[in-house]
Structure formats: C-alpha cells, structure tokens
C-alpha positions in Angstrom: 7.9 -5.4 -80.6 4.8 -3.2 -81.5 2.5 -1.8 -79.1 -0.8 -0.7 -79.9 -1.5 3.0 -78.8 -5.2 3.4 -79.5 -7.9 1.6 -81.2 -7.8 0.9 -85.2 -10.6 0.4 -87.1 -10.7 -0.8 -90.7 -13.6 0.1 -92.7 -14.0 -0.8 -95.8 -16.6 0.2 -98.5 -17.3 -2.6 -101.1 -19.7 -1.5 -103.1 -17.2 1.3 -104.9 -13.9 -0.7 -104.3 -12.7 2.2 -101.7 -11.2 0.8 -98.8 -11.0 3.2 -95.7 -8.3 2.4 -92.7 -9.6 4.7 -90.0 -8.9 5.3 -86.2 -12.2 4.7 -84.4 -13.4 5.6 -80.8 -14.8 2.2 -79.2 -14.7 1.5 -76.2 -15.4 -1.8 -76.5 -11.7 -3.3 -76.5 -8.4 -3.3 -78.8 -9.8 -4.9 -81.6 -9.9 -3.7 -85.2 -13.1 -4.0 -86.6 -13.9 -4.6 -90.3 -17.4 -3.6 -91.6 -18.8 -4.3 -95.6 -21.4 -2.5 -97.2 -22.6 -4.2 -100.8 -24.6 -0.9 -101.6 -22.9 1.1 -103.6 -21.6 4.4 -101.5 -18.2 5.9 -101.2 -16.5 6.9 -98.1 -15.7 10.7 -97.6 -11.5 9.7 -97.9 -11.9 8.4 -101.3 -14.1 10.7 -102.6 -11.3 13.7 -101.8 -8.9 11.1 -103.0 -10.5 10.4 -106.4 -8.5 12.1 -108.7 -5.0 11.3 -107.8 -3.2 8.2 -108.9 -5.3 5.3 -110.0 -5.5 1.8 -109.3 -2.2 -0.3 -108.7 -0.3 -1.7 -105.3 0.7 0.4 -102.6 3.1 -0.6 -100.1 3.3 1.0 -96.8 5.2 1.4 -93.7 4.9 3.3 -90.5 7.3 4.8 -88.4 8.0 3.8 -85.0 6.8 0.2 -85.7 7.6 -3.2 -87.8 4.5 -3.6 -89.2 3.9 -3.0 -93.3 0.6 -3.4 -95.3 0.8 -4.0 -98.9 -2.8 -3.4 -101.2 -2.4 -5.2 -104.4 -5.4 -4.8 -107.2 -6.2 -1.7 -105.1 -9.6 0.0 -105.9 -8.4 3.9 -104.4 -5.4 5.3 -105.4 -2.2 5.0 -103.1 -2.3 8.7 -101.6 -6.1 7.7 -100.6 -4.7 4.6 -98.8 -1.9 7.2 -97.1 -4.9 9.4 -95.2 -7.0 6.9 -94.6 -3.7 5.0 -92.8 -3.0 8.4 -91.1 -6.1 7.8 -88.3 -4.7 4.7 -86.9 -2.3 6.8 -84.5 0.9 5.5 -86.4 2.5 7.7 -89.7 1.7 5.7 -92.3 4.3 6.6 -95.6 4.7 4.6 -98.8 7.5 2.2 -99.4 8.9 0.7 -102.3 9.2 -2.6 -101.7 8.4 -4.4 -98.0 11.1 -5.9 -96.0 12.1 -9.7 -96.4 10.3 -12.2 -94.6 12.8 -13.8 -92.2 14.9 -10.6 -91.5 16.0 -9.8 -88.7 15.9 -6.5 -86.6 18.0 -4.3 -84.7 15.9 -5.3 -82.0 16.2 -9.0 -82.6 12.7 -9.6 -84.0 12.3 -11.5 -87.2 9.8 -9.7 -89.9 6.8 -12.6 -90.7 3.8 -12.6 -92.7 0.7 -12.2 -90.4 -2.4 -12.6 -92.7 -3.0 -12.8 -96.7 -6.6 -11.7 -97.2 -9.2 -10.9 -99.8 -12.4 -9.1 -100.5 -13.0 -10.5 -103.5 -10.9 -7.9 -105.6 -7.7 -6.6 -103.2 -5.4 -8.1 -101.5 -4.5 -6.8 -98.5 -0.9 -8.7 -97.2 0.6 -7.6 -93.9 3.9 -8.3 -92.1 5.0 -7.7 -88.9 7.9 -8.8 -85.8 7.2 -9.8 -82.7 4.1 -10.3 -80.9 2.5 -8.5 -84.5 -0.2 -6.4 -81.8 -0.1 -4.2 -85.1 -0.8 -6.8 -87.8 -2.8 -9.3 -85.8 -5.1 -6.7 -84.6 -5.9 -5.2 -88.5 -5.7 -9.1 -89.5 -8.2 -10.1 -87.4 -10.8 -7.0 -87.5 -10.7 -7.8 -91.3 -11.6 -11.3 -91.0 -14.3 -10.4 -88.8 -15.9 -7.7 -91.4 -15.8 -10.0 -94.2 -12.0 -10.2 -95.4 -10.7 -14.5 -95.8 -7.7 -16.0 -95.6 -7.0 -17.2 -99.2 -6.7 -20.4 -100.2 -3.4 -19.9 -102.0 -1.0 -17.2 -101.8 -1.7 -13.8 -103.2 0.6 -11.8 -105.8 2.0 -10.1 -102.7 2.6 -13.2 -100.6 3.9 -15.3 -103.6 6.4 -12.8 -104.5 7.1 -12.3 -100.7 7.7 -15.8 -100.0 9.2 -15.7 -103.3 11.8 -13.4 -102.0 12.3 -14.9 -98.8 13.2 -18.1 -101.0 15.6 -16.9 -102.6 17.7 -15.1 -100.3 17.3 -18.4 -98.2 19.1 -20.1 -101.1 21.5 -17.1 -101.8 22.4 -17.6 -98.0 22.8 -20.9 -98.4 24.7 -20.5 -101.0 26.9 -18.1 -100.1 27.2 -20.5 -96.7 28.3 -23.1 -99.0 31.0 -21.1 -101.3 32.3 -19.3 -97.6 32.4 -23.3 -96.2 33.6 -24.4 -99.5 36.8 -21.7 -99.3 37.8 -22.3 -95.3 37.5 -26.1 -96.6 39.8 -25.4 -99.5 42.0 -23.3 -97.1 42.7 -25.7 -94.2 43.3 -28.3 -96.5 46.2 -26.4 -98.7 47.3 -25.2 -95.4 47.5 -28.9 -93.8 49.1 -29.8 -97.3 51.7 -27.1 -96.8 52.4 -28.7 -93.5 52.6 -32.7 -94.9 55.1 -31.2 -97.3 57.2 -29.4 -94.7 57.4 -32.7 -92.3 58.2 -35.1 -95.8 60.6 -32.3 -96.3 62.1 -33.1 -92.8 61.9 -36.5 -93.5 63.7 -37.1 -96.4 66.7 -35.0 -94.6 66.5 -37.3 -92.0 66.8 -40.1 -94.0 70.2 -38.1 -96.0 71.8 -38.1 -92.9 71.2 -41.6 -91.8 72.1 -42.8 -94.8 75.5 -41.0 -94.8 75.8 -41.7 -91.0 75.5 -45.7 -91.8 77.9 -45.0 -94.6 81.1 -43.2 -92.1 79.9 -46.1 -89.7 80.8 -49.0 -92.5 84.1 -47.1 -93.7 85.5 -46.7 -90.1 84.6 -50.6 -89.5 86.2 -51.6 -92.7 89.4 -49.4 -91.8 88.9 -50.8 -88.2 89.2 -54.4 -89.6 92.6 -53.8 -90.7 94.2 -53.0 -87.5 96.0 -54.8 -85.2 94.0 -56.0 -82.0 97.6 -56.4 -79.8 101.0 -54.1 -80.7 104.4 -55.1 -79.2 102.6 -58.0 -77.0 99.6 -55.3 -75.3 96.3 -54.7 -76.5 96.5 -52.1 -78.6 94.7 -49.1 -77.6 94.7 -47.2 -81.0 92.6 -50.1 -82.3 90.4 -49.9 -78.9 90.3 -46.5 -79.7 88.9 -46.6 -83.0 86.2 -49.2 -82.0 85.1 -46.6 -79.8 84.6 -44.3 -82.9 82.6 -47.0 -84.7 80.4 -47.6 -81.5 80.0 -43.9 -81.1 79.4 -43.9 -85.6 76.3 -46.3 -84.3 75.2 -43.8 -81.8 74.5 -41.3 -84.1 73.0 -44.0 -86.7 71.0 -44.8 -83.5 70.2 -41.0 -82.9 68.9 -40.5 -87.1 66.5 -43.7 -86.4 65.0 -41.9 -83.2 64.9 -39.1 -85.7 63.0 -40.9 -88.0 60.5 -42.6 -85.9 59.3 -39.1 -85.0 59.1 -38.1 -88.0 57.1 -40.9 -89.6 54.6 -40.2 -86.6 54.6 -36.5 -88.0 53.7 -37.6 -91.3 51.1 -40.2 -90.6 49.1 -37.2 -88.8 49.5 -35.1 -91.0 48.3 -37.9 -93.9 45.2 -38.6 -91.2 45.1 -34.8 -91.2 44.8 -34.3 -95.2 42.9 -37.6 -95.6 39.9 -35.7 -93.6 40.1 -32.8 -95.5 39.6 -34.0 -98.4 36.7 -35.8 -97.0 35.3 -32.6 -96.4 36.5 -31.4 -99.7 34.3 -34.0 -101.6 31.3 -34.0 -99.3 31.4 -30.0 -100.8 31.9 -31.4 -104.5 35.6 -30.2 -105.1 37.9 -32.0 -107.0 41.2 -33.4 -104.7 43.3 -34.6 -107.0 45.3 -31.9 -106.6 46.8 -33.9 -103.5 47.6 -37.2 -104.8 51.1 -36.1 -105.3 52.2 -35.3 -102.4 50.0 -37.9 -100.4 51.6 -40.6 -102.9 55.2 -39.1 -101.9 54.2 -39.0 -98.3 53.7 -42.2 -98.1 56.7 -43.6 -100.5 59.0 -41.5 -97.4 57.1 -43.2 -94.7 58.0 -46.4 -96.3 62.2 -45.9 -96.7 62.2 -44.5 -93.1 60.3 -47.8 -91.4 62.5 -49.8 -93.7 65.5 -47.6 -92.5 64.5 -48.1 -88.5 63.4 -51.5 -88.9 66.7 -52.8 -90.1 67.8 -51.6 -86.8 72.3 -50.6 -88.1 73.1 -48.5 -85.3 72.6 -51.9 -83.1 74.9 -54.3 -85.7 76.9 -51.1 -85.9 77.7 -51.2 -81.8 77.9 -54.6 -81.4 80.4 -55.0 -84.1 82.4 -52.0 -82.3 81.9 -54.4 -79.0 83.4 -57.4 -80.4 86.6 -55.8 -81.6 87.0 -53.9 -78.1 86.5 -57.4 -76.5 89.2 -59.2 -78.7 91.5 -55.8 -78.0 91.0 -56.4 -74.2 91.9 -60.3 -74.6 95.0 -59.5 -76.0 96.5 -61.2 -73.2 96.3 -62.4 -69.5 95.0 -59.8 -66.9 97.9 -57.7 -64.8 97.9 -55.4 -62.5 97.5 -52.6 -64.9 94.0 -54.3 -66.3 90.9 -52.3 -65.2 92.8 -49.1 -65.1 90.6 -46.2 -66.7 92.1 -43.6 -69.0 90.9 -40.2 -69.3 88.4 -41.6 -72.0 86.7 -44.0 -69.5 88.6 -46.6 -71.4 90.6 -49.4 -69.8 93.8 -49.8 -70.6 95.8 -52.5 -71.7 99.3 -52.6 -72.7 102.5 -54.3 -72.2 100.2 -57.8 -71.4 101.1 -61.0 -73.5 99.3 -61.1 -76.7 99.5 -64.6 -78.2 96.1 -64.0 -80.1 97.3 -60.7 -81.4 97.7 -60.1 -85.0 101.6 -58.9 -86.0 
C-alpha cells in the first residue's frame, strides 16, 4: 500500500500545453492541488525541457510505490514530464508499458485504474494498489484545477482495459484447456480402471463356467454308480456325492465372485458416466468410451444371468439326494451314525433292497 510522504502538487500550464508535476509546500493538508492558467505562459520545467523529445505518451513509474501515470497526447516531451515528477518526493523513471489492471502484487494488492482525465488535449491515466493515497491524491487535486473524468475511456484506459480483457480471457482460457486436460485425465484413468474390473469379470465368469462344467461331468459319472454294494450303502458313491456337493461349493464361491464384481463394474460405469458428463459440459467428444461402456455392460449382463440361475444350489441339492438314497440303502444298525474321518457316516454291511446291483 502507498503512503504519502509529503505534499504533491500538480500544476499545470494550459495555455502552452506544458504540464508541470511539482512538490509544493502547503500547509494546508495532503491534497494535491491542480491549478489552470488559459494565458499563454510556460513553466520554467518545460522551458529547460523544450528541446528534447517531442510530443507523444510517456509512461511512468516510481520506485518504492504501485502507483503509474501514463500522459497520452502529451504537450512536453517525456524527459520534461521525468523532472517535473522528480518534486513529488518519489523517483519518478519511465516505463515501457504500465502494469495490467487486475494484477496482483507481492504484497497481495491488486493494480486498478484510479482516474481517466482530460484537459482538453492530454490524457492523463493513473493506476495504483491499495488504498491508491498516491493516485487518489494526484486524481483528485486534478479534478479540482480543472482536469474531468471523461465520458468514455481514453486511448490509455481503452487499451488498459483492453489488456486486462484479454488476459482475463487468456486465463480463462487457459483455466478451461488446464480443466479440460484433468477432465480428460480422470476419465481415461477411470476408463483404465472399468477395463481392469471387466477384465476381472470376464475371468470370473471363465472359471464359473468351467466350474459348472467339472460339477455336471462328476454328476453324470455320479449317476452311474451304485447307491448300495454287497447289501451296504456304498460309500465310494457317498463319497463322490460329496465331490459334486463340494464341485457346487466352488460354483457357489465363482457367483459370490461375480456379485462383487458386477458391483465393481456398475461403479465404475456410474464413475465414467460422470465423467463424461463433465467431458461434454467442456465440449469434448466421448465417443471414444462407447466401447468399452457397451462391453461393460454386455459382462454385467452374462454374470447376473450366471448368479441368477443360482447352479451351485441345484448342484448341492442334487449331491444331497444321492447321499440320502446312499444312506437308505438299508435299515439302520448299530454301525449307522458312525463318523469317518471325512465327517461322513458310514454305512456298510446294512440290507440294501433298494440298491442298484
């Protein structure tokens, strides 16, 4: 923020288009004071000054503080404007061009336009941060001595706000294209993802499928044996129902499987789905997705249809109803309800007048 060390005055001489920033000794305040003359004298600075350059813009900073004047249509030349400028307690130096409206400083402040005035003929534009003590103070002296606002913005303020324009829509666009490239990156990552879990998926379904299919030959070789041998329950047979209930057990273990994978999947669609909402609210294309959204959900279908028709549990209970015509091979003895090793009962030696052979 810019403090004001001493008073500024601003005098300016109208009659032969010099303009005169000067430091001036009242003791009547902080104001800057602006004072006109139509008649036609020159001030002592642009006298000394007359014969260096001639009329133009000059742009100037000062060190130590935010605040810039620019002169357009100037009626001294630049280096007259530079010792005139040098009275006002700050060093005054020439710039090349003024700093952006809507910057922001090391210090936080943001560089704004404070006044666009005119005699008639100049210009005079300033900008400054903050509380603008340094721009307000010179704005306001000049209105007081004759200087207006004008009605529309001056060369210097139109190409100012101009500039400020523009590097608003450069941001902006810049915001857009960095938005525009996470967008593009969370989506193909998110798509790397769906693909991984559809991956799974499908090799969940593989082993299902070739778990149903061991489950369906061991029944079908199941069917063919005896249920009673010699006049016992046979306990090969038993045995072997056991395999086919344990066969359904890991059918039953690749549906599991595949319910958590379908839940994997759907989020991960839900996932995509949004960005590529995102994607189109930023005008990009998302074609490149159907694919594998299309394949997503073609998976999704085969492993509900896979779960839904529910083997392991015709699996099992098949298994169940050869073990319970194995055990009723015959009457109940004293060795019935015996458990082997296996946690299987055994039955042997027992009449078997429903056995086969």
């Amino acid at each position: 923020m810019d403090r004001l060390p001493m008073n500024l005055k601003l005098l300016a001489f109208l009659g032969t288009g010099a303009v005169v920033l000067a430091l001036a000794a009242c003791g009547a305040g902080n104001a800057v004071s602006v004072t006109g003359d139509a008649a036609p004298a020159a001030s002592p600075t642009a006298s000394a000054s007359a014969d260096s350059a001639g009329p133009g813009d000059c742009l100037f900073g000062a060190s130590g503080a935010d605040v810039q004047v620019g002169i357009a249509n100037a009626t001294q030349s630049c280096a007259s404007w530079v010792q005139a400028l040098a009275g006002s307690g700050l060093n005054w130096f020439p710039i090349s061009t003024m700093t952006t409206l809507g910057s922001q400083l090391s210090d936080g402040d943001t560089i704004e336009e404070t006044c666009d005035l005119s005699d008639g003929t100049q210009e005079l534009y300033v900008e400054d941060s903050g509380g603008m003590d340094y721009g307000n103070s010179i704005c306001s002296s000049e209105e007081q001595n004759g200087w207006s606002p004008l009605g529309h913005p001056g060369r210097l303020a139109s190409q100012a706000q101009q500039l400020e324009q523009a590097n608003a829509q450069a941001s902006a666009s810049a915001s857009a294209a960095a938005g525009l490239t996470s967008a593009q990156q969370r989506a193909s990552s998110d798509d790397s993802q769906l693909d991984s879990d559809v991956s799974q998926l499908h090799g969940d379904l593989k082993s299902w499928s070739a778990d149903v299919a061991t489950a369906a030959s061991d029944y079908k070789a199941l069917l063919a044996e005896p249920l009673c041998q010699n006049g016992s329950s046979d306990q090969d047979t038993y045995d072997d129902a056991q395999n086919v209930y344990d066969d359904g057990q890991s059918v039953y273990d690749d549906e599991s499987a595949l319910t958590n994978d379908t839940s994997s999947v759907q989020g991960d669609l839900g996932t995509v789905s949004s960005d590529l909402s995102a994607l189109s609210q930023l005008g990009h294309g998302t074609s490149a997705y159907a694919d594998d959204i299309a394949a997503a959900q073609a998976a999704i279908r085969k492993a509900q249809a896979a779960v839904q028709a529910d083997q392991s549990s015709s699996i099992q209970n098949e298994a169940e109803a050869i073990q319970g015509k194995v055990d009723n091979c015959g009457s109940l003895s004293p060795l019935a309800g015996r458990h082997d090793p296996d946690g299987r009962y055994l039955l042997k030696h027992l009449p078997c007048p429903l056995c086969r052979g």
